[in-house]
gemmi code that builds the backbone of each chain (N, CA, C; Angstrom):
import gemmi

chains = {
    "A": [
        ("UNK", (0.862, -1.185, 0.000), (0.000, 0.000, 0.000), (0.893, 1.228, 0.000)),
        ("UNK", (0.542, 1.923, -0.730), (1.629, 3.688, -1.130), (1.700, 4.032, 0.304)),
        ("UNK", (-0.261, 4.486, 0.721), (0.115, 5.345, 1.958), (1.467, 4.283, 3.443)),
        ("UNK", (1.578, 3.464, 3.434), (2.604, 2.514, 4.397), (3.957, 2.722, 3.777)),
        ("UNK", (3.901, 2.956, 2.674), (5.488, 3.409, 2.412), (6.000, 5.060, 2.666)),
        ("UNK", (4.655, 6.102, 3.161), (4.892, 7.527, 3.395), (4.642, 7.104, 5.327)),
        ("UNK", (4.564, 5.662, 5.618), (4.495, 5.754, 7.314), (2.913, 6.143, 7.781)),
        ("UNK", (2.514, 6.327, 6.318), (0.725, 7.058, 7.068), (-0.280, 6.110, 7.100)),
        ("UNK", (-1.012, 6.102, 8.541), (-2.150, 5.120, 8.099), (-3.161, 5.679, 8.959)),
        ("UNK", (-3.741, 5.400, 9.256), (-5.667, 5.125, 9.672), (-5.236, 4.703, 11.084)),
        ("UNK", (-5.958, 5.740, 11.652), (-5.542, 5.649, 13.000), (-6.581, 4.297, 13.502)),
        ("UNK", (-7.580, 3.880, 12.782), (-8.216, 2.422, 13.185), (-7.942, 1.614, 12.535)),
        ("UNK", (-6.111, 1.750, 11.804), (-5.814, 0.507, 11.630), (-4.642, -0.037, 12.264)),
        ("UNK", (-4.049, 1.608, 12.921), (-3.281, 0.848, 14.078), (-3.878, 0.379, 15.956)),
        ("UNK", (-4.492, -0.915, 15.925), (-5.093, -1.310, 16.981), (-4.359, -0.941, 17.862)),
        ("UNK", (-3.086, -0.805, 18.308), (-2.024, -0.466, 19.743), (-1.799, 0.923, 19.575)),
        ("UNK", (-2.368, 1.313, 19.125), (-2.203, 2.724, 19.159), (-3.456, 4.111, 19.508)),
        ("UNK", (-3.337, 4.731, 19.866), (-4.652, 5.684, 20.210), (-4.342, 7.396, 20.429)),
        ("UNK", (-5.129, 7.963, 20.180), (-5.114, 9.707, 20.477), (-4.964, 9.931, 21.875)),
        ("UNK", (-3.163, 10.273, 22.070), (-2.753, 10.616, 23.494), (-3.683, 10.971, 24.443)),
        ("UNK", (-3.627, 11.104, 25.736), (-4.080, 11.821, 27.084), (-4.341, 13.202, 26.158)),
        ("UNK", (-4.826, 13.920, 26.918), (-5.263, 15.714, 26.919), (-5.507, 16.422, 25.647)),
        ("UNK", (-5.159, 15.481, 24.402), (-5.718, 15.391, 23.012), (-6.987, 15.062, 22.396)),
        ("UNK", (-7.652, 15.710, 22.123), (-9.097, 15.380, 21.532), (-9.466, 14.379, 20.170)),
        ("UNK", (-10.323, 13.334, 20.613), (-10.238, 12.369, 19.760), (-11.382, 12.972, 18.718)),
        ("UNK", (-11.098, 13.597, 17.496), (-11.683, 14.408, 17.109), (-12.875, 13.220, 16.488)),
        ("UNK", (-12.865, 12.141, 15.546), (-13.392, 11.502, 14.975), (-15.042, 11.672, 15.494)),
        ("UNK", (-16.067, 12.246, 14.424), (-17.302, 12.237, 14.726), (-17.734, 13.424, 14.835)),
        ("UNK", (-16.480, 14.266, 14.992), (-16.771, 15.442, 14.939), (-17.208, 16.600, 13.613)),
        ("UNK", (-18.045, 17.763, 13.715), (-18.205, 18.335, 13.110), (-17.095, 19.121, 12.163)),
        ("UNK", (-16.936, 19.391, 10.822), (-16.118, 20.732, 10.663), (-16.329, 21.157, 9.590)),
        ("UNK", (-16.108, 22.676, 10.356), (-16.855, 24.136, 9.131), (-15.372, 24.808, 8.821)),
        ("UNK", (-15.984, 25.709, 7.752), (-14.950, 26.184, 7.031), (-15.063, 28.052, 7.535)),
        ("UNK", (-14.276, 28.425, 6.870), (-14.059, 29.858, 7.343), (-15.173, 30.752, 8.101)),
        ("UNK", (-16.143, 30.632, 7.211), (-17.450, 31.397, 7.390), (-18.573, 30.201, 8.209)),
        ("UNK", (-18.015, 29.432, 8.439), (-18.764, 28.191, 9.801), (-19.483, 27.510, 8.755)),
        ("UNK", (-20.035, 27.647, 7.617), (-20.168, 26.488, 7.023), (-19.870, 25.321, 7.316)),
        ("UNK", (-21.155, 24.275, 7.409), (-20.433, 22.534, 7.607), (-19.961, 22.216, 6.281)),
        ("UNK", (-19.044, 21.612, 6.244), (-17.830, 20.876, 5.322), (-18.270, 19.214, 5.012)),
        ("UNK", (-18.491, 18.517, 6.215), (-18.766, 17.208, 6.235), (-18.628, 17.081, 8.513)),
        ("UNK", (-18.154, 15.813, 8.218), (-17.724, 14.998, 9.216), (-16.135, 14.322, 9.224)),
        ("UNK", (-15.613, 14.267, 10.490), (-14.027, 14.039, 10.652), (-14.663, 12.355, 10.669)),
        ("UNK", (-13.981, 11.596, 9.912), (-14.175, 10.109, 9.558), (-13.007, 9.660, 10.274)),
        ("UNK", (-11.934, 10.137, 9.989), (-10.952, 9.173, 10.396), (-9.530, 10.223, 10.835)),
        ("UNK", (-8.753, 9.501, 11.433), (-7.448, 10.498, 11.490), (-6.189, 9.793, 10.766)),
        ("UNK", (-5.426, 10.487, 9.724), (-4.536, 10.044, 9.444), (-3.141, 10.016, 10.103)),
        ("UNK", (-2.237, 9.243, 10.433), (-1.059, 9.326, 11.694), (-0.170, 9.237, 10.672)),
        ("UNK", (1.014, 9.857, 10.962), (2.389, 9.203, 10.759), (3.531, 8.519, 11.899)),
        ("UNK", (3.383, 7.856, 11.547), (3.576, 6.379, 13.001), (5.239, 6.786, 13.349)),
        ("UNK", (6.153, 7.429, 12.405), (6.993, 8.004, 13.647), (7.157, 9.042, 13.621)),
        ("UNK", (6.610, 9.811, 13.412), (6.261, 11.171, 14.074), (5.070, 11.187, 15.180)),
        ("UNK", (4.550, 9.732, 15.360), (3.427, 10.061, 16.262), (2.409, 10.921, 16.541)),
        ("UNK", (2.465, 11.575, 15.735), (0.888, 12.554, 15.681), (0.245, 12.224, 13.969)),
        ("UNK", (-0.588, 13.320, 14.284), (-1.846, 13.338, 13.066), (-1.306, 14.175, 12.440)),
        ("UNK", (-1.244, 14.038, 10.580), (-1.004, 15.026, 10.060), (-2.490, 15.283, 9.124)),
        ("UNK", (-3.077, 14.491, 9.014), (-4.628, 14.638, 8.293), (-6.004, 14.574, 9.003)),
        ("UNK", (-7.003, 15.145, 9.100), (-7.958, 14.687, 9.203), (-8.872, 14.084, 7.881)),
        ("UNK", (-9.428, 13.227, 8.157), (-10.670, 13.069, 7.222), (-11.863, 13.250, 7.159)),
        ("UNK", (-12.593, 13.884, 6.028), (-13.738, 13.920, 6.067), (-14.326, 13.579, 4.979)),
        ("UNK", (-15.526, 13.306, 5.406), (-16.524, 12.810, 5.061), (-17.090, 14.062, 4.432)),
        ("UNK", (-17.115, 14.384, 3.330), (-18.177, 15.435, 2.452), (-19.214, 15.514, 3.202)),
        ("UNK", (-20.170, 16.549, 3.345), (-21.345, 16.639, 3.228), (-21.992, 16.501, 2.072)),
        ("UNK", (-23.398, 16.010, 1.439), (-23.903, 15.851, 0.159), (-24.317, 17.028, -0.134)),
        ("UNK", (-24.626, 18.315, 0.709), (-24.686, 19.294, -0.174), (-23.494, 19.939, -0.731)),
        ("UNK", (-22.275, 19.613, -0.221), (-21.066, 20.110, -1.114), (-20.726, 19.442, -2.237)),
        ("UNK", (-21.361, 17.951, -2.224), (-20.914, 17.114, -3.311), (-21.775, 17.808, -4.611)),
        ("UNK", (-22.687, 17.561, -4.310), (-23.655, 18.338, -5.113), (-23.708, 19.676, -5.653)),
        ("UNK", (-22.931, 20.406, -5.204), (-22.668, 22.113, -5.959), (-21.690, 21.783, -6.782)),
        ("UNK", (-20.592, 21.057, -6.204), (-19.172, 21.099, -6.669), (-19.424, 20.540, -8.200)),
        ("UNK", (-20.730, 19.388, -7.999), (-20.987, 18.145, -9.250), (-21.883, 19.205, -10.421)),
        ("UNK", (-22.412, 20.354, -9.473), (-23.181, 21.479, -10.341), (-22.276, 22.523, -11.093)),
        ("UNK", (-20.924, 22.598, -10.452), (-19.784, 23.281, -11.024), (-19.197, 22.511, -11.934)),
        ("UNK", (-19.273, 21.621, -11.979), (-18.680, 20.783, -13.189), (-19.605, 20.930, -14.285)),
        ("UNK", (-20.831, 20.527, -13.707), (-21.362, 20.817, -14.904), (-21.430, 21.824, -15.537)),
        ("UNK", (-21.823, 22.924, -15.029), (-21.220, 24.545, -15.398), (-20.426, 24.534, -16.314)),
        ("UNK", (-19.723, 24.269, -15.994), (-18.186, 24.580, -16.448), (-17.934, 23.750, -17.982)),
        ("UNK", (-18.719, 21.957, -17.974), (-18.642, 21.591, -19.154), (-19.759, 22.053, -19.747)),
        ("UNK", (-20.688, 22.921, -19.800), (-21.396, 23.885, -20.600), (-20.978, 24.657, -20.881)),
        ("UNK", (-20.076, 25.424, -20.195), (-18.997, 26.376, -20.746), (-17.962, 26.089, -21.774)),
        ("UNK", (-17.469, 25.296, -21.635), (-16.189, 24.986, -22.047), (-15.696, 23.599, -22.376)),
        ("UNK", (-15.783, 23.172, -23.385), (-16.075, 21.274, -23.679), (-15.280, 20.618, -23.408)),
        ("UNK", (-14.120, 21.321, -23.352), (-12.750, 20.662, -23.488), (-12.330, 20.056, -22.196)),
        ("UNK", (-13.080, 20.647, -21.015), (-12.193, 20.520, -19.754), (-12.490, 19.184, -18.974)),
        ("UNK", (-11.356, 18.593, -18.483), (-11.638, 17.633, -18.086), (-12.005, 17.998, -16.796)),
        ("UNK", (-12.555, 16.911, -16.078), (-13.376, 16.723, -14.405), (-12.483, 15.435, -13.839)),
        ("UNK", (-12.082, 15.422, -12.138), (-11.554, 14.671, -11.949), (-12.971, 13.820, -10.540)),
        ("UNK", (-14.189, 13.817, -10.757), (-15.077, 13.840, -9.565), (-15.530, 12.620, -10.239)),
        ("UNK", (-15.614, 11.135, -9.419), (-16.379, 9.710, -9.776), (-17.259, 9.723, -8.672)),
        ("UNK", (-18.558, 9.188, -9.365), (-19.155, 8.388, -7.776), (-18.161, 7.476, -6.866)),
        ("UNK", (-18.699, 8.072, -5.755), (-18.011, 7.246, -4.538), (-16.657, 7.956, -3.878)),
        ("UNK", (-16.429, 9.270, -5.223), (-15.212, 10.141, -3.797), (-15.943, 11.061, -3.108)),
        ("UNK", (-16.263, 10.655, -1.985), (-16.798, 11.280, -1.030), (-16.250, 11.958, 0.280)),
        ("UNK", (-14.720, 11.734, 0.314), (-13.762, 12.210, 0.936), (-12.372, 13.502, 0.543)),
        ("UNK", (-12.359, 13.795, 1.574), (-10.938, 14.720, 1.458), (-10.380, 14.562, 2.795)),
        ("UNK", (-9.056, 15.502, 2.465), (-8.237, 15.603, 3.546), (-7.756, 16.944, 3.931)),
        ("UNK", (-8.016, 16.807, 4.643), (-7.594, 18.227, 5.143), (-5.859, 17.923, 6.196)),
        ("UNK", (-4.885, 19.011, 6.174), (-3.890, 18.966, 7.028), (-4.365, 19.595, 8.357)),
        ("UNK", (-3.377, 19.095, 10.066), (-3.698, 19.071, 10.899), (-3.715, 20.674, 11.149)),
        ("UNK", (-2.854, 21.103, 10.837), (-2.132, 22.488, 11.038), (-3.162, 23.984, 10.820)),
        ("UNK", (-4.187, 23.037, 9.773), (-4.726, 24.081, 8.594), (-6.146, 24.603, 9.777)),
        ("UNK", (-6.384, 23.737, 10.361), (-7.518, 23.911, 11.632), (-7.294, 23.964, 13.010)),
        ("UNK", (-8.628, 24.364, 13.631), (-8.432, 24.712, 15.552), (-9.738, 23.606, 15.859)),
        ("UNK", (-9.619, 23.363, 17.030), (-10.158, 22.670, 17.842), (-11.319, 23.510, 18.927)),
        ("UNK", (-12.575, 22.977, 18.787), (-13.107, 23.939, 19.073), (-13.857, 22.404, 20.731)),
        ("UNK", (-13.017, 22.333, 21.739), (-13.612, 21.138, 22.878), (-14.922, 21.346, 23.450)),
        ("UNK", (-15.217, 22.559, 23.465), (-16.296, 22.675, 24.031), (-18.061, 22.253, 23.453)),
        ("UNK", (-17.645, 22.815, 22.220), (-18.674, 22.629, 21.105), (-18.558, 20.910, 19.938)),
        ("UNK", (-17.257, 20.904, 20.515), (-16.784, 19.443, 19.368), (-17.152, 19.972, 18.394)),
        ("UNK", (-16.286, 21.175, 17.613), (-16.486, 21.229, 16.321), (-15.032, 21.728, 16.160)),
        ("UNK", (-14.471, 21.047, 14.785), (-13.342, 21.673, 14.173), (-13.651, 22.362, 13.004)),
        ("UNK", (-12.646, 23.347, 13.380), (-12.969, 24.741, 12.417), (-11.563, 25.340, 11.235)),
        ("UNK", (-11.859, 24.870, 10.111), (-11.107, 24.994, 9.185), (-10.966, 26.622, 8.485)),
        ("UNK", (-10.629, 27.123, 9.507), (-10.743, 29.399, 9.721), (-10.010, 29.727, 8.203)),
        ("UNK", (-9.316, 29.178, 7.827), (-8.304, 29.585, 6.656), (-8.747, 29.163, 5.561)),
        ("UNK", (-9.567, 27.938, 5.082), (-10.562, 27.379, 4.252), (-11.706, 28.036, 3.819)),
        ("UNK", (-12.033, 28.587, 2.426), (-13.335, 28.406, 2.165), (-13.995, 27.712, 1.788)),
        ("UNK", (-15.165, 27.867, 1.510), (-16.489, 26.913, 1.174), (-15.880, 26.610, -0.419)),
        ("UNK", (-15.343, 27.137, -1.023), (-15.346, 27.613, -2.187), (-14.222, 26.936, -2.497)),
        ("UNK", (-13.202, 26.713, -1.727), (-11.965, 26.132, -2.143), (-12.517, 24.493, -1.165)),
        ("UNK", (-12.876, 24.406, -0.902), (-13.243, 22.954, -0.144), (-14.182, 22.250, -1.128)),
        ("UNK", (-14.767, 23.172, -2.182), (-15.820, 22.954, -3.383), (-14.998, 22.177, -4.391)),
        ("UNK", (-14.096, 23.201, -4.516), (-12.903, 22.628, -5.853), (-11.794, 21.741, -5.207)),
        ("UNK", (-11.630, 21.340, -4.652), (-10.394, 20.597, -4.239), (-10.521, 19.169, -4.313)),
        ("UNK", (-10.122, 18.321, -4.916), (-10.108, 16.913, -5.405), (-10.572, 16.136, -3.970)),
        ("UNK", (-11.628, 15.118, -4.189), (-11.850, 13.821, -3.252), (-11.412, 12.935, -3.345)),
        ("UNK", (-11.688, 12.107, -2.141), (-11.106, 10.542, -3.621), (-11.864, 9.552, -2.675)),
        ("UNK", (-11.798, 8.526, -3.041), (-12.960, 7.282, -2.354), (-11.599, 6.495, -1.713)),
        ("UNK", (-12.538, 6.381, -0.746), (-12.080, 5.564, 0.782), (-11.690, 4.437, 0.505)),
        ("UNK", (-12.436, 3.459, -0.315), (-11.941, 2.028, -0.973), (-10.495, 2.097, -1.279)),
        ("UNK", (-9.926, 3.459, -2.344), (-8.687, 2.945, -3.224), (-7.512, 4.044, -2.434)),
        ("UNK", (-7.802, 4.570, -0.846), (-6.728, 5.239, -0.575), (-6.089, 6.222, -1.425)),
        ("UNK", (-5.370, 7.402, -1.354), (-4.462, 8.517, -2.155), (-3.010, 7.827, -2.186)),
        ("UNK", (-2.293, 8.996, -2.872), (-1.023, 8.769, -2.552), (-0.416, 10.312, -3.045)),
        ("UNK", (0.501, 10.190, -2.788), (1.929, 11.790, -2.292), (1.023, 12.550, -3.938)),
        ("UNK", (0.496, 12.389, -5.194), (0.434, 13.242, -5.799), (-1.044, 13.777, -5.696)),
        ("UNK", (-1.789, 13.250, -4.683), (-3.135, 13.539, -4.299), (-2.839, 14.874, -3.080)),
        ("UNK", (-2.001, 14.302, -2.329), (-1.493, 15.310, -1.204), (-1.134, 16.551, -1.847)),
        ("UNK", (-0.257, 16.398, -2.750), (0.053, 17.622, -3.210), (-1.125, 18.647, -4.029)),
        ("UNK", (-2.039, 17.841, -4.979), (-2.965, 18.622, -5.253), (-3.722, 19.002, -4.256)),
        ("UNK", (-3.982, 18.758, -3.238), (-5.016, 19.326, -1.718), (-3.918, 20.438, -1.357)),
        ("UNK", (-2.668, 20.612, -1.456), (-2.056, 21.573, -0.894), (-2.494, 22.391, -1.570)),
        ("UNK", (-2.117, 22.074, -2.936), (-1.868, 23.645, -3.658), (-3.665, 24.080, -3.620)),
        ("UNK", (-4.495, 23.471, -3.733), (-5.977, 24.002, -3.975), (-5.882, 24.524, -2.344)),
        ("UNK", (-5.480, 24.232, -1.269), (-5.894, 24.942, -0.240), (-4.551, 26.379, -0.034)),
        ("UNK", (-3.753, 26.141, -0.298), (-2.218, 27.102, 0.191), (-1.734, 27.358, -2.108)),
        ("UNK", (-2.757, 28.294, -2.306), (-1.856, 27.763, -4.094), (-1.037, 28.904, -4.347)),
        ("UNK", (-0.485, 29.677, -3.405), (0.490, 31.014, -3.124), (1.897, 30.300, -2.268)),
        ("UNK", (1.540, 29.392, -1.688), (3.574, 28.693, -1.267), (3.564, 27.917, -2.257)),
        ("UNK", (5.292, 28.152, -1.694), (5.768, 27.631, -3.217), (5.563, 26.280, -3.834)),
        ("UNK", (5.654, 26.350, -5.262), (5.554, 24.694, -5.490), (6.569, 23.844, -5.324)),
        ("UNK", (7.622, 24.288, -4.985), (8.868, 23.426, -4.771), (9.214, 22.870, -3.490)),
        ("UNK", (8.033, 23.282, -2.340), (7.902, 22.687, -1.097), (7.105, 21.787, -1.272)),
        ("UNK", (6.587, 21.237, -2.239), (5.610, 20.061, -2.110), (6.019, 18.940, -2.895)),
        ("UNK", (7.715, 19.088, -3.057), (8.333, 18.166, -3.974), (8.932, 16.822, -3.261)),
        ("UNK", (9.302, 16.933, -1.895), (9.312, 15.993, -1.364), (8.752, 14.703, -1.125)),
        ("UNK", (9.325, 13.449, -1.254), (8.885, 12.073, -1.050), (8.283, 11.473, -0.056)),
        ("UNK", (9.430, 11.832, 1.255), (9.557, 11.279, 2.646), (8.976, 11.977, 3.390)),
        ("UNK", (9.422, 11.399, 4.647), (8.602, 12.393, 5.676), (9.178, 13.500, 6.062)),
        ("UNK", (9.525, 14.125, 5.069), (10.080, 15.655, 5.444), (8.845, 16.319, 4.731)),
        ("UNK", (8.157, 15.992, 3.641), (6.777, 16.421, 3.353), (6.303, 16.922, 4.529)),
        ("UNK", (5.684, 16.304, 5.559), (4.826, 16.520, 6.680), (5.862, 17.698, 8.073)),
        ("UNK", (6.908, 17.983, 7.433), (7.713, 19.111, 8.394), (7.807, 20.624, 7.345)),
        ("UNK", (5.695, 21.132, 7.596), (5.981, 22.677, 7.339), (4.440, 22.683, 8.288)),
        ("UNK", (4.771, 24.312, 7.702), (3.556, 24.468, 9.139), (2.002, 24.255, 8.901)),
        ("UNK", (1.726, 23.888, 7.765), (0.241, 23.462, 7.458), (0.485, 21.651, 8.290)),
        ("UNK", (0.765, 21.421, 8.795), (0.779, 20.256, 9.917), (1.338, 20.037, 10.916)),
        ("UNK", (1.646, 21.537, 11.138), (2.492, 21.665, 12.549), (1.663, 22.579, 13.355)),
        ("UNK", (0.738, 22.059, 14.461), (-0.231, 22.496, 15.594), (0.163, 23.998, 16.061)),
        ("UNK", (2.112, 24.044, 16.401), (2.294, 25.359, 16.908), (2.622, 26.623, 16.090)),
    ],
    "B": [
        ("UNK", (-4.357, 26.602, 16.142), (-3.949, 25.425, 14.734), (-3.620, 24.256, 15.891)),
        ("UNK", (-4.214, 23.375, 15.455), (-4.011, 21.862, 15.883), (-3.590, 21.250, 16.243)),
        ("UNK", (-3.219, 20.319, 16.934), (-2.233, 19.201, 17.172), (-2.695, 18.077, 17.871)),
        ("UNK", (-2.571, 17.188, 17.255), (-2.813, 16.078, 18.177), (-2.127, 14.903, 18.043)),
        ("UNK", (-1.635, 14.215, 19.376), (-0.618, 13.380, 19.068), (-1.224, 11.597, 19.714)),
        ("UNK", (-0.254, 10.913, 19.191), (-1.164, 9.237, 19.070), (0.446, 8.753, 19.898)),
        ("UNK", (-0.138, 7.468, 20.977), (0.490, 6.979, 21.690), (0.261, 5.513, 21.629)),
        ("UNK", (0.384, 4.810, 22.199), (0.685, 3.470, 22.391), (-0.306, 3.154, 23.419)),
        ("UNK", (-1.352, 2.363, 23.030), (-2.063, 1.748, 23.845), (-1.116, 1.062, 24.875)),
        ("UNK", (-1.457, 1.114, 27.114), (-0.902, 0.559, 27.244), (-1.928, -1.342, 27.569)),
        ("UNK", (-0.782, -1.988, 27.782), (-1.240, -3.509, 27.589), (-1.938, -3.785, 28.817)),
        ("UNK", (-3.626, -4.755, 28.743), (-3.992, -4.946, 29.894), (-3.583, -5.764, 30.708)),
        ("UNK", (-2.886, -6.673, 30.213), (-2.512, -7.956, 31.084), (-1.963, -7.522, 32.562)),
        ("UNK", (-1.120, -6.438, 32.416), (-0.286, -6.451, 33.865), (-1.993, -6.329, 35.043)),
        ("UNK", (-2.587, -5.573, 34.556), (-3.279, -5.415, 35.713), (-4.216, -6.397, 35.855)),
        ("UNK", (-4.546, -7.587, 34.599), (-5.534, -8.826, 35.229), (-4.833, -9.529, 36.262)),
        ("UNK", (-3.311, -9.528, 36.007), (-2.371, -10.335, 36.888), (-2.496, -9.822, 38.147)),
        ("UNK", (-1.847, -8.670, 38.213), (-2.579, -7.689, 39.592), (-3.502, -8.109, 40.123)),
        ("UNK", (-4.953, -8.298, 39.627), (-5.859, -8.439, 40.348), (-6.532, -9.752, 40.437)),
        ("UNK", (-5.467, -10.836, 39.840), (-5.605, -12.266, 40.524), (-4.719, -12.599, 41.658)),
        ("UNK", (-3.323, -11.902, 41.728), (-2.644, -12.034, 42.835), (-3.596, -11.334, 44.065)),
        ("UNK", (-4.245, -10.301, 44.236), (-5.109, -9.501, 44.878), (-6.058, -10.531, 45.431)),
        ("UNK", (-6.655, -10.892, 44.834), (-7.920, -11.645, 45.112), (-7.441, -13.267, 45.754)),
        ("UNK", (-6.182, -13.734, 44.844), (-5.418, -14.771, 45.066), (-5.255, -14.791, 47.186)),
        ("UNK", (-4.750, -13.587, 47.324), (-4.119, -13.109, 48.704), (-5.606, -13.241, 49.694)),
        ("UNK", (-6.435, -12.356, 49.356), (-7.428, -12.294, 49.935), (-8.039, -13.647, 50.340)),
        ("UNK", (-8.448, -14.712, 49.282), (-8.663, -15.868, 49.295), (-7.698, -17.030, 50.277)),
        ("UNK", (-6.807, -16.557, 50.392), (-5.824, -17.250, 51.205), (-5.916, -17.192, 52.404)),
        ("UNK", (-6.023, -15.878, 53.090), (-6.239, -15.252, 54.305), (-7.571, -15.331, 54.815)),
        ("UNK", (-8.657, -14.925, 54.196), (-9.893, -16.220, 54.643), (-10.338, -17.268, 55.133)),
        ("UNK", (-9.544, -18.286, 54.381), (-9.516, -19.709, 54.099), (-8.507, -20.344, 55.042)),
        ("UNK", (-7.402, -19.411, 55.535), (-6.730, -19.983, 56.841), (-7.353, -19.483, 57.787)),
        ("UNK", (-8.371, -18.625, 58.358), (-8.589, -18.075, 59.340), (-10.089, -19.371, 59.342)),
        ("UNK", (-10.535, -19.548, 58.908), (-11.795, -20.531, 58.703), (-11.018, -21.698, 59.195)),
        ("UNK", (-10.154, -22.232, 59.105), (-9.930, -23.695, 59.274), (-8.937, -23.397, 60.925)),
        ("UNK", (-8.604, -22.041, 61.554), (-7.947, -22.024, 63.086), (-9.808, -22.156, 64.089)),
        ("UNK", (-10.802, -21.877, 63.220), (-11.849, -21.559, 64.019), (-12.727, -22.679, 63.917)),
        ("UNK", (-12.465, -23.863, 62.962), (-12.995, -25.007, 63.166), (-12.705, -26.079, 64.573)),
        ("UNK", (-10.928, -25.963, 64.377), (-10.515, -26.240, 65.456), (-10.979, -26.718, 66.685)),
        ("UNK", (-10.789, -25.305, 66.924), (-11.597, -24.701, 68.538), (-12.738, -25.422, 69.307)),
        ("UNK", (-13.645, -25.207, 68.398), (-15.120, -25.425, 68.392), (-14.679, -27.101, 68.961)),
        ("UNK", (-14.411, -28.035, 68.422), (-14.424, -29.375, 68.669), (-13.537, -29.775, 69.489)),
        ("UNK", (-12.608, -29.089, 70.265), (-11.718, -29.364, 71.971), (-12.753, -29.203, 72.694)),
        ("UNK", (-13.563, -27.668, 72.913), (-15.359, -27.482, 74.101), (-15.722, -28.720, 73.954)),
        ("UNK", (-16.011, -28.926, 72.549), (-17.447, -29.925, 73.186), (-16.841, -31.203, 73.628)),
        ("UNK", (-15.430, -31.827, 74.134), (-14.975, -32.927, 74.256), (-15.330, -32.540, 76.023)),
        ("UNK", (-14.457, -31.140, 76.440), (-14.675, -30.670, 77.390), (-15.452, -31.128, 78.589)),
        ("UNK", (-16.902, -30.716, 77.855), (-18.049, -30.779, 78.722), (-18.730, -31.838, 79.152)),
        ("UNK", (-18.602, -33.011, 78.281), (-19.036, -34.193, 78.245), (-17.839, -34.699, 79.008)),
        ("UNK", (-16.890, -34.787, 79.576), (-16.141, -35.455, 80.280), (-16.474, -34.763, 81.773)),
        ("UNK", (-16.930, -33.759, 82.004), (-17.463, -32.835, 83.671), (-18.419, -33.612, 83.456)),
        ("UNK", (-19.197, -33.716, 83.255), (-20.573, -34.262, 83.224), (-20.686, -35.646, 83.471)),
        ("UNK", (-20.064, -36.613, 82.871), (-19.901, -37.828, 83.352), (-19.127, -38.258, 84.901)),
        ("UNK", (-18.296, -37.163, 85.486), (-17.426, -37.389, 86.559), (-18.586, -37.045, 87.853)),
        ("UNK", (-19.123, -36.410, 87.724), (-20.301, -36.138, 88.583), (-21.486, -36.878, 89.670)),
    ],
}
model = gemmi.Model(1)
for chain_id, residues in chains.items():
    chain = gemmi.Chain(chain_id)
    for i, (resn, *xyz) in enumerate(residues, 1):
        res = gemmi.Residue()
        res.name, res.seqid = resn, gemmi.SeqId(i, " ")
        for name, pos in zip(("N", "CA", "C"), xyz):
            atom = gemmi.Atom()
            atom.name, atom.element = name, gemmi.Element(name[0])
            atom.pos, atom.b_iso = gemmi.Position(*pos), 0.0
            res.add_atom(atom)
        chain.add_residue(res)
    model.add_chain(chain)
structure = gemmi.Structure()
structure.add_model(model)
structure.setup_entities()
């Protein structure tokens, strides 16, 4: 599997492992985007097993975002014939980086402040069945951060996951 | 901005062991105090029945 050769997996697929003491097990939780818009649901957490923390959350689309985004496509191939679409039934997921959001304990909602509705619209999904890999990551960067540079997202290893869109402080 | 960090489940075994030695102990200390108090009871009653016949 790609993602086991970047060290990343599904935090429910490492059974001996769990979301430290005084850390919020976000999974189930809500999250909105800049303007509090709901986004979806946090499905899962992605880890990198030696770095020991989360560098992804997952979510779960909401169907009314699937549905505008699937209305922008269409748009767009009424506009313009040529353009390709990268949206299949069944990607119903994205990823968001840890860094990119706050933690909201009281309310259990995570809040993606730097995200819009609008860029969470356009930004590639992909289905849960066939997992991503490093050139999926990189397109979620640049659709969320598409002003740093592109030559920070050239990395293989886990030096990828050492900038501050996944670094908490 | 975020952070959250993932640890190592720890393992349950140490503490089932714990709490069979626990219970192990308890069970022990019971079970000898029951068998000093059986004892007892059956020296009296040899006791009384020997006054009673001398009479």
């Amino acid at each position: 599997m790609e993602n086991k050769d970047k060290n990343l997996y599904r935090l429910d697929e490492l059974t001996d492992y769990k979301v430290a003491s005084n850390y919020s097990d976000v999974r189930g939780w809500k999250i909105v985007d800049a303007d509090n818009r709901t986004i979806g649901k946090i499905d899962n957490l992605w880890v990198n097993k030696d770095m020991q923390r989360v560098v992804y959350l997952d979510v779960k689309v909401d169907k009314a975002l699937i549905d505008d985004s699937r209305n922008e496509v269409h748009d767009t191939i009424a506009n313009d014939n040529g353009r390709e679409f990268i949206y299949k039934e069944g990607d119903s997921h994205l990823i968001i980086p840890i860094g990119s959001v706050n933690i909201n304990k009281d309310t259990k909602i995570v809040m993606a402040n730097s995200i819009s509705y609008d860029t969470f619209r356009r930004t590639g999904r992909y289905n849960i069945q066939h997992n991503f890999d490093r050139n999926y990551e990189r397109s979620v960067l640049r659709s969320y951060y598409p002003n740093d540079p592109q030559s920070e997202f050239e990395s293989n290893d886990d030096a990828f996951y050492n900038r501050r869109e996944f670094d908490g402080h | 901005m975020a952070e959250i960090k993932i640890e190592k489940k720890r393992p349950i075994w140490p503490w089932i062991v714990a709490l069979l030695l626990i219970f192990g102990l308890v069970y022990y200390v019971f079970l000898r105090e029951d068998h000093v108090q059986t004892g007892n009871t059956v020296e009296m009653e040899n006791t009384t029945t020997t006054d009673t016949i001398a009479e």
